[in-house]
Structures are given as C-alpha cells and as structure tokens.
C-alpha positions in Angstrom: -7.2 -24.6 -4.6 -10.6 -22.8 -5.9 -12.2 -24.3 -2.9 -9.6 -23.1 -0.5 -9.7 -19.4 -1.6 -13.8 -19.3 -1.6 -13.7 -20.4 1.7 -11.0 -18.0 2.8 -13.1 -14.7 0.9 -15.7 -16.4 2.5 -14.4 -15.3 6.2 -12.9 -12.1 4.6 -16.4 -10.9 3.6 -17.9 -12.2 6.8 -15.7 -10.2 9.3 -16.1 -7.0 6.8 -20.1 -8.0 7.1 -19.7 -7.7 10.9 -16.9 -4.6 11.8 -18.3 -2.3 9.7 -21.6 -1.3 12.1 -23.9 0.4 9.5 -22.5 -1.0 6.5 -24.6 -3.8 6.3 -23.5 -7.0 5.0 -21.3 -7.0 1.9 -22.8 -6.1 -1.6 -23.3 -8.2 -4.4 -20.7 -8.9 -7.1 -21.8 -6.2 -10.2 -23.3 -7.9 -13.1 -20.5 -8.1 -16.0 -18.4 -10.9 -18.3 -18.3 -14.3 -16.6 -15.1 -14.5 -14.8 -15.0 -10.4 -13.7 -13.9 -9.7 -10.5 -12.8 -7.3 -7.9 -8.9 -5.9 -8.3 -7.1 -4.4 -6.0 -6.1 -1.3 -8.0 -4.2 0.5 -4.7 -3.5 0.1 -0.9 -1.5 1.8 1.1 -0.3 -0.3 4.1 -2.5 0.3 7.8 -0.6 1.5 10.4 -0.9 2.7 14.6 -0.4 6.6 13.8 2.4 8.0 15.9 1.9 10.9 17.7 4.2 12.7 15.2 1.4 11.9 12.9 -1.2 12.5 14.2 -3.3 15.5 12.5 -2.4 18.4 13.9 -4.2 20.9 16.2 -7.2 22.0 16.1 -7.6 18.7 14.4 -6.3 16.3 17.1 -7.8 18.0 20.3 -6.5 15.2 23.4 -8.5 12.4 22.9 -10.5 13.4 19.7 -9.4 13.7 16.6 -10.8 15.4 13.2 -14.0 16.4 15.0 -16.2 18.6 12.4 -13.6 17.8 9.8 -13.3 17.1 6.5 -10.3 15.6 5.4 -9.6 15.2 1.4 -6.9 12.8 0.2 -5.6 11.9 -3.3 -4.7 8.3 -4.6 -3.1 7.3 -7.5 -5.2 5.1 -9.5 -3.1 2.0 -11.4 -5.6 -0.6 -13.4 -8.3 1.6 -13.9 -12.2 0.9 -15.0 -16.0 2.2 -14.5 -16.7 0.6 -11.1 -15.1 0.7 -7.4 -15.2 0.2 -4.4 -13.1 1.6 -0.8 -12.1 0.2 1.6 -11.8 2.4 5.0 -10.0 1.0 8.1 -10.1 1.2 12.2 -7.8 -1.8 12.6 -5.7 0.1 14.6 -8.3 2.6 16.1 -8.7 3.0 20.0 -12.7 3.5 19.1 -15.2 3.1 16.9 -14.8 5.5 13.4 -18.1 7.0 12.5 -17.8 8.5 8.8 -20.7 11.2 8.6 -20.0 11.2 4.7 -17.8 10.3 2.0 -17.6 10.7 -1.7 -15.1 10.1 -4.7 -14.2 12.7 -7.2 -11.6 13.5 -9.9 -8.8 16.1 -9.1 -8.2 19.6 -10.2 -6.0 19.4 -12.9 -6.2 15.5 -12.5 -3.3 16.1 -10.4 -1.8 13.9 -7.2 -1.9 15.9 -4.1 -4.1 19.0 -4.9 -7.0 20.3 -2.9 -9.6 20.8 -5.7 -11.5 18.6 -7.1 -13.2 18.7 -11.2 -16.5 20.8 -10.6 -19.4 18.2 -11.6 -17.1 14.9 -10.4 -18.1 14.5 -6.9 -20.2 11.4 -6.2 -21.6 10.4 -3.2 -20.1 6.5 -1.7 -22.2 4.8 0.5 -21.8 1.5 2.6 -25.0 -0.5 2.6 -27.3 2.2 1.3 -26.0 4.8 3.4 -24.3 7.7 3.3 -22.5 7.1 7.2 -20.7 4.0 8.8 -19.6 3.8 11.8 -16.3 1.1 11.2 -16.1 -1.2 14.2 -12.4 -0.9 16.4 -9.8 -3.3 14.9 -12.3 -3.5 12.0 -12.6 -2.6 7.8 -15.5 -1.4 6.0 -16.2 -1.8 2.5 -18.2 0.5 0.4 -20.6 -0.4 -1.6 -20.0 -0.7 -5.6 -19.4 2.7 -7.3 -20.1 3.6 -10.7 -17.2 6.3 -11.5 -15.0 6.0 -14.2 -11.2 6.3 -13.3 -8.5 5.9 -16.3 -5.5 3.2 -15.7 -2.5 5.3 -14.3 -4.9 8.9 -13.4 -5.9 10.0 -9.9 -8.9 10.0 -7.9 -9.6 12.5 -5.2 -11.6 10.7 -1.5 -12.7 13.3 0.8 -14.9 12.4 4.2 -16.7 14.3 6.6 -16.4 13.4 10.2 -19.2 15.4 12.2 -18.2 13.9 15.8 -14.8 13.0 15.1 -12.9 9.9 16.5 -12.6 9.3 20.0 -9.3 8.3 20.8 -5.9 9.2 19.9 -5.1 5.9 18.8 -6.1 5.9 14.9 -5.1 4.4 11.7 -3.1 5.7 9.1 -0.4 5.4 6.1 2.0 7.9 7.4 4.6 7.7 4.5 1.9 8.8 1.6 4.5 10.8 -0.1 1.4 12.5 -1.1 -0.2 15.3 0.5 -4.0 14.9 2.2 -5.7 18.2 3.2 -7.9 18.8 6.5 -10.3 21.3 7.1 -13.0 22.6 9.7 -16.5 22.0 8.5 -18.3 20.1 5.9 -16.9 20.7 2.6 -17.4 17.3 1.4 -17.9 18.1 -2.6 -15.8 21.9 -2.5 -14.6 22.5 -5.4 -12.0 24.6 -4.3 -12.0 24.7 -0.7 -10.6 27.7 1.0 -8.4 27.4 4.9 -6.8 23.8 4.1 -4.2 22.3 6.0 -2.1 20.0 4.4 -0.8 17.1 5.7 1.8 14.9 4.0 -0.3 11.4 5.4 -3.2 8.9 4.4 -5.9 8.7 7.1 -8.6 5.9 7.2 -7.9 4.5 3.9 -6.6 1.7 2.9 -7.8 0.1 -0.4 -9.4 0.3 -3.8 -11.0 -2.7 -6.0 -11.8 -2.3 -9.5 -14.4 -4.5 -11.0 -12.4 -5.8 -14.1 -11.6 -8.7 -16.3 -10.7 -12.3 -15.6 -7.2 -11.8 -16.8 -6.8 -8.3 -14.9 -4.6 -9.5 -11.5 -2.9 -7.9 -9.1 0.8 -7.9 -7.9 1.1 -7.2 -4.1 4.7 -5.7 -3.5 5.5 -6.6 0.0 8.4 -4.1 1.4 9.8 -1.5 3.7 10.4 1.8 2.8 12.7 1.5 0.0 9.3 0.6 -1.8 7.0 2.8 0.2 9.2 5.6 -1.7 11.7 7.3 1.2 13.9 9.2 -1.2 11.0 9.6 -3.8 9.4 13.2 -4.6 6.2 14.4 -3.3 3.3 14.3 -5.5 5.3 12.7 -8.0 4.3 8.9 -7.9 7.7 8.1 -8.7 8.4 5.7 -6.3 9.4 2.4 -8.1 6.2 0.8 -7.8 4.7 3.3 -9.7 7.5 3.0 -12.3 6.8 -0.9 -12.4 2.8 0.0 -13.5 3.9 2.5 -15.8 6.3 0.2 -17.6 3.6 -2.8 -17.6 1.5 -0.6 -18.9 3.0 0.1 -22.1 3.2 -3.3 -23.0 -0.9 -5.1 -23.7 0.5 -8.5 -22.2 1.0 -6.4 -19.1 -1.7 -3.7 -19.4 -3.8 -5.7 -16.9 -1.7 -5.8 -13.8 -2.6 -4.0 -10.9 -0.3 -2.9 -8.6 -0.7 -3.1 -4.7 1.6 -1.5 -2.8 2.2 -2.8 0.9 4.8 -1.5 2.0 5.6 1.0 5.1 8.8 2.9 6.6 10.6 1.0 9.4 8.8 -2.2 8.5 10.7 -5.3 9.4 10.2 -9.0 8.6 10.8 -11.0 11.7 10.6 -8.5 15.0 10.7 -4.7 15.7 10.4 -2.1 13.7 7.2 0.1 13.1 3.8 -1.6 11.8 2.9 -5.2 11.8 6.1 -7.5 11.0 6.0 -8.8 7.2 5.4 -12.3 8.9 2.4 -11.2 11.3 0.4 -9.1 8.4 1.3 -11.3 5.4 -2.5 -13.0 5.6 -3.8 -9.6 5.6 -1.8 -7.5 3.2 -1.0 -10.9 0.9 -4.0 -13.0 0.9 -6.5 -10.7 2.2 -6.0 -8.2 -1.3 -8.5 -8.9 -4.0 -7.7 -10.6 -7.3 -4.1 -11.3 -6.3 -2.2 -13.4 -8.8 1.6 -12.0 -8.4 3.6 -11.5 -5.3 7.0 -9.3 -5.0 9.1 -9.3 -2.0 11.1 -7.1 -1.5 11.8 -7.0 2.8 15.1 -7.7 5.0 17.2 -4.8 5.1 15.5 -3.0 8.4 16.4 -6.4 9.9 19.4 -7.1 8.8 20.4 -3.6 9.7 18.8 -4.0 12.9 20.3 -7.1 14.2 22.2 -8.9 11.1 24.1 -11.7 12.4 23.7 -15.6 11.0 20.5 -15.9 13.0 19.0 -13.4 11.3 19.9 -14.3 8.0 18.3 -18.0 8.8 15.3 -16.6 9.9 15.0 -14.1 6.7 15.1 -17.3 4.9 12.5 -19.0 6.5 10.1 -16.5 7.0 10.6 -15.8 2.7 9.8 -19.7 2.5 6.5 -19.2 4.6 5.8 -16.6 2.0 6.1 -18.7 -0.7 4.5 -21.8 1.0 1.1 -19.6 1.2 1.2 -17.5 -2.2 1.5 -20.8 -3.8 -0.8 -22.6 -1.8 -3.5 -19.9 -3.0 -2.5 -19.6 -6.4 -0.1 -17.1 -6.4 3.7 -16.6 -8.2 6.2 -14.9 -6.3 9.4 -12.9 -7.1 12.1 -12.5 -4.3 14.2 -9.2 -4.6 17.7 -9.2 -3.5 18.4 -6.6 -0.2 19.9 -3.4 -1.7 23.3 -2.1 -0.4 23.6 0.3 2.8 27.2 0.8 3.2 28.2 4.0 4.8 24.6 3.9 6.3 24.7 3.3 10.1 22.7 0.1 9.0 26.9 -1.1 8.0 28.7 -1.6 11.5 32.3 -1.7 12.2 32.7 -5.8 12.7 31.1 -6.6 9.3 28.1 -9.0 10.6 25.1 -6.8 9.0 26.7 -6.7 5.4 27.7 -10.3 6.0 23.9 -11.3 7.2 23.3 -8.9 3.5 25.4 -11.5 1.4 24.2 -14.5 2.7 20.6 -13.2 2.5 21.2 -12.8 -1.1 23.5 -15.6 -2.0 19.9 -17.7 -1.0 17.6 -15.5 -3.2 19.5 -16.1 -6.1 20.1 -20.0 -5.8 17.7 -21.7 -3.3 15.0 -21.9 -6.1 12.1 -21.3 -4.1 10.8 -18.0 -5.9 9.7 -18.5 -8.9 11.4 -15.3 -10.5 14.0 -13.6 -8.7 14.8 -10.0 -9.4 18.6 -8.9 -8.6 17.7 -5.4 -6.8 21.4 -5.6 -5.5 23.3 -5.9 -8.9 20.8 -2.9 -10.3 21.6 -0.2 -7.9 25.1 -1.1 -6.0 28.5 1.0 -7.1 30.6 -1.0 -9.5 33.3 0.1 -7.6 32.1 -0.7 -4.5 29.6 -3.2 -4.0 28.6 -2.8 -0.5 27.6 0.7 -1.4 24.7 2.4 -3.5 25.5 3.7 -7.1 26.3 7.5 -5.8 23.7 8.5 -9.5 20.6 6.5 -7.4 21.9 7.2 -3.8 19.2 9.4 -2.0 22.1 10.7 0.2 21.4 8.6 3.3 23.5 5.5 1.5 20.4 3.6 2.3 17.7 4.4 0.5 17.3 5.7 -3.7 16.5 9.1 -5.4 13.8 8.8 -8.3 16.7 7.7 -10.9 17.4 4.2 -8.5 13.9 3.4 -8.0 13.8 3.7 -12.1 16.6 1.1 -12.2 14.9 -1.1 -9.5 11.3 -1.1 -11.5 13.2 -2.0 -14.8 14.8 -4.7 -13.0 11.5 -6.7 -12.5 12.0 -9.6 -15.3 8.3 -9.4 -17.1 8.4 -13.2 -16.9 7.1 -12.9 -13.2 3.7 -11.8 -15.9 3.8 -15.1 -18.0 1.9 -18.1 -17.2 
C-alpha cells in the first residue's frame, strides 16, 4: 500500500512540476520530526466559472479578466501550524494564468471576509524562487514552502496581483465561497486597508492549503453537494457543517489533529449532469490527489436523485459509493457514508413518488450493505418526526431542501467520532 501511494504522489508532483510554467519543479519536504508531512488544511472544490460568476466589469472586460487587478480572498484555516504552502489552479482556464505576485497575510480583526489585512503580516509566496508563475491551462501550481504561522481554526488573508490579467473568459473558480473576496484596480498587494474594493461573494484561482504537520495530523476529505458546501449557511460565518465538524474535533486532543477538506460544490452530482466534475469523474483528484488524507466522508446523491431518481439511479448511486470505497481503501483511507437528507415539499419530491422512493432505497443500503466503515444517519438527524420525508421545519433553510446554521449543527454532531479511531 506505501508503495502504491509513493508512486501515485510521484505523478502528482510530476504533472505540478510541469503545469506550473515558472514554478520550477516541486520543493523539497521541510526539515522536521520523522514522519511530518504535508496536510491538507482547506480546499475549496475547482470549478468552470459561469458567466454569472464571472468578476464583474471593469474586471471581466470580453475576453480578459482581472487585468491590473488585485484580488484579496479570505480562507478559513482548520489544522493550523508554522509552515504552508498554496495551491493555485487553471484546471479549468481557457489560457495560461500568469500571477504577477502573491502573498499571505493575517486579517483585520482576524476576521473571515474583510478587506484589511494585520499591518506587519503580509509575506511574500513565491513558486520556485519567484515571486510570478504563469500556471499552465488545465494545470495546478504549488507554491513553494512558507514560513507563516496560522492558529488551528483562525483565518488567513491570500491576495494576488495580476498585471496582464487572464486571457480568456473561461477561468477557474469556487463560486459558492460563502465568503466574500474583494477585487480592485491596481497593485495593492500588501494594503493594509485598501480603499475602492469590490466585493465579490466567490473564490478565484485557489484551491488548496497544506500544512507541514505531524505524523498523526490527517485529513478528512468531505465529498458533497451543496448541502456541505454551506447553501443555507451565513456569510462570513464558517458555519456551514464542515466547519462545525472541525470545531467539535477540535475540542477533544484525540481529534485535535484532523484536518478538514472540504470538496464539495452547488449542483454537484454523482453519476451525470449537474454543475462541476461528477463525484465519480473528480474523485482521483479531490480524494486521492489531497495531501495527508486518512478519512473520507461522503455525503452526495440527492442532486441525482432529485434529478432523475428512479431504481436506475438508486443502483448506480450504489455502485459508484462502492468505487469510492474500493479506492479510499485501496490507498489507506476509512470512509463514512452519509445518508441523503429529506427534500419533501422541494421540487426535488415529484408527484408519482420515484425520487423519494430512489431516497429510501439509497439509504436503506447505506445503513446495511456494510461497505463504509462508519455510517452517519444525516436522514434520522435532520428529518420532521412527524413527517419523515420532510426537513425538521427548526433546520429547514426554507427551500425544504437544504439546512439553516441550526441543521448543519445537527448534521456535524452526527458524525460518530469513531470514523477518528484506528
């Protein structure tokens, strides 16, 4: 099994090595303990921006986009430590992405979704030895190993400069941040307090952030739609329940040391349609590809089940969770499978019956197949006592699909920590 995941980092490190022009090849592990290694300590999901999404003008200008622009994003950090690393990606860019500049700072007021930054906190990130990269179309670059220390569960501010922009109108992007980015003309890379933002409620360009931590820090990659990329949850808040999973781990030292990774997107489905990659096309990538992964939670079904539910679907819901399980175990990896939440009164519940019957059956096979190692009841948490094809109206966001802060609470709390024991 050690053999098969050195190879497989192998090729990851080679095809960073090679689409991030400029970069160089990939840097050296950090000296440290035996057994340290990289973490994934945050991600947020790549995705084809819509045009909805795309920055708005005088920032997206045809086919160029964020020309003379500095764009300044927030991320919320979960294990945290004294070295990092980015990751920045054109996997979905219609032409090369040539950072002028980029550096890492804390916040004002070490808040999520501000503007200012600490004065004295900026520091500059390079890739190779060099403050620019120009990131390859359909490629990731990695940045070189930072020292900046970043507390478990505090924020951390990444602003670029783009001098020349990007030039195409296809470029990559986390639209549902739930977290607000801020663009503005000019290079104001280490501002304090920059002056003429415009705020944008999106993640551009990034994608990832490794800590260098402990042997026994891992990561848990939550692999989902938007019920765990946060629709329903408050801006700025971090109260989706991926965050409320790391806060609860946290509190407890046998947990202190997972890492959360959060893959998930709006509209995301498993098997066919919906917006993004399907689970089953970018499981490699958003699974395997992490860094330090040791815990897998899937939580993904419900935009094809509402979609299309019918017996097919159901059947092929199951299979493609038993591919996920094949390959997390097959690199080491536990896995929890999450039963679909309720969507009754949602136009995800048609009139015949099939979708919430596709639902049941779904679930019936999470619960007693035995192929997860731990399986969280998401269902039984959230649905209406008195009516169980329907969301508890105390965690319903008002859509009858997705939860308010108070039922993505219910949902972390419903992890079992044994997913966390050997």
């Amino acid at each position: 099994m050690k053999l098969t995941r050195h190879r497989f980092w192998l090729a990851v490190v080679t095809v960073l090595a090679v689409g991030a022009a400029g970069a160089g090849t990939a840097a050296a592990a950090p000296a440290g303990q035996a057994g340290d290694h990289w973490v994934a300590t945050w991600t947020s999901m790549p995705q084809l921006t819509e045009a909805s999404n795309l920055p708005p003008a005088p920032y997206t200008q045809g086919d160029q986009v964020m020309a003379d622009t500095t764009l300044r994003q927030t991320i919320h950090v979960s294990v945290g430590g004294s070295r990092f690393r980015l990751h920045l990606n054109n996997v979905f860019g219609g032409a090369a992405l040539p950072i002028t500049a980029a550096s890492v700072a804390l916040p004002a007021g070490s808040a999520t979704g501000v503007s200012g930054i600490r004065a004295g906190s900026a520091k500059a990130v390079t890739f190779g030895g060099r403050k620019a990269v120009t990131v390859a179309a359909g490629k990731e670059a990695l940045s070189d190993p930072l020292d900046f220390t970043v507390a478990s569960g505090a924020n951390l501010t990444v602003t670029l400069y783009l001098a020349q922009g990007q030039a195409a109108s296809r470029i990559t992007s986390h639209p549902g941040s739930r977290t607000t980015s801020y663009l503005m003309k000019g290079n104001h890379l280490t501002d304090t307090a920059p002056a003429g933002t415009t705020p944008v409620d999106h993640w551009y360009f990034l994608s990832g952030l490794d800590v260098w931590a402990p042997e026994r820090t891992g990561a848990v990659v939550l692999l989902g739609d938007s019920l765990t990329d946060g629709r329903g949850s408050t801006t700025n808040a971090n109260d989706r329940w991926p965050d409320e999973l790391f806060a609860r781990l946290q509190k407890q030292s046998a947990t202190a040391n997972v890492a959360v990774a959060n893959e998930a997107a709006g509209g995301n489905a498993v098997l066919s349609g919906g917006l993004g990659p399907t689970a089953v096309s970018r499981f490699d990538r958003d699974v395997l590809g992490q860094s330090g992964v040791k815990w897998l939670i899937v939580f993904e079904g419900v935009n094809d089940l509402g979609g299309k539910g019918s017996p097919q679907t159901a059947a092929g819901l199951t299979a493609a969770y038993q591919q996920f399980v094949t390959k997390a175990h097959a690199a080491g990896i536990k896995v929890l499978g999450a039963t679909i939440t309720p969507f009754g009164g949602n136009s995800y519940d048609n009139a015949a019956g099939t979708h919430e019957a596709a639902r049941q059956t779904v679930n019936s096979w999470i619960r007693t197949s035995h192929q997860f190692d731990v399986v969280a009841d998401f269902d039984q948490a959230v649905r209406d006592p008195a009516n169980a094809r329907r969301l508890r109206p105390a965690y319903d966001s008002g859509d009858h699909l997705h939860l308010n802060p108070a039922g993505y609470l219910a949902l972390a709390n419903a992890v079992p920590s044994t997913l966390f024991t050997p």
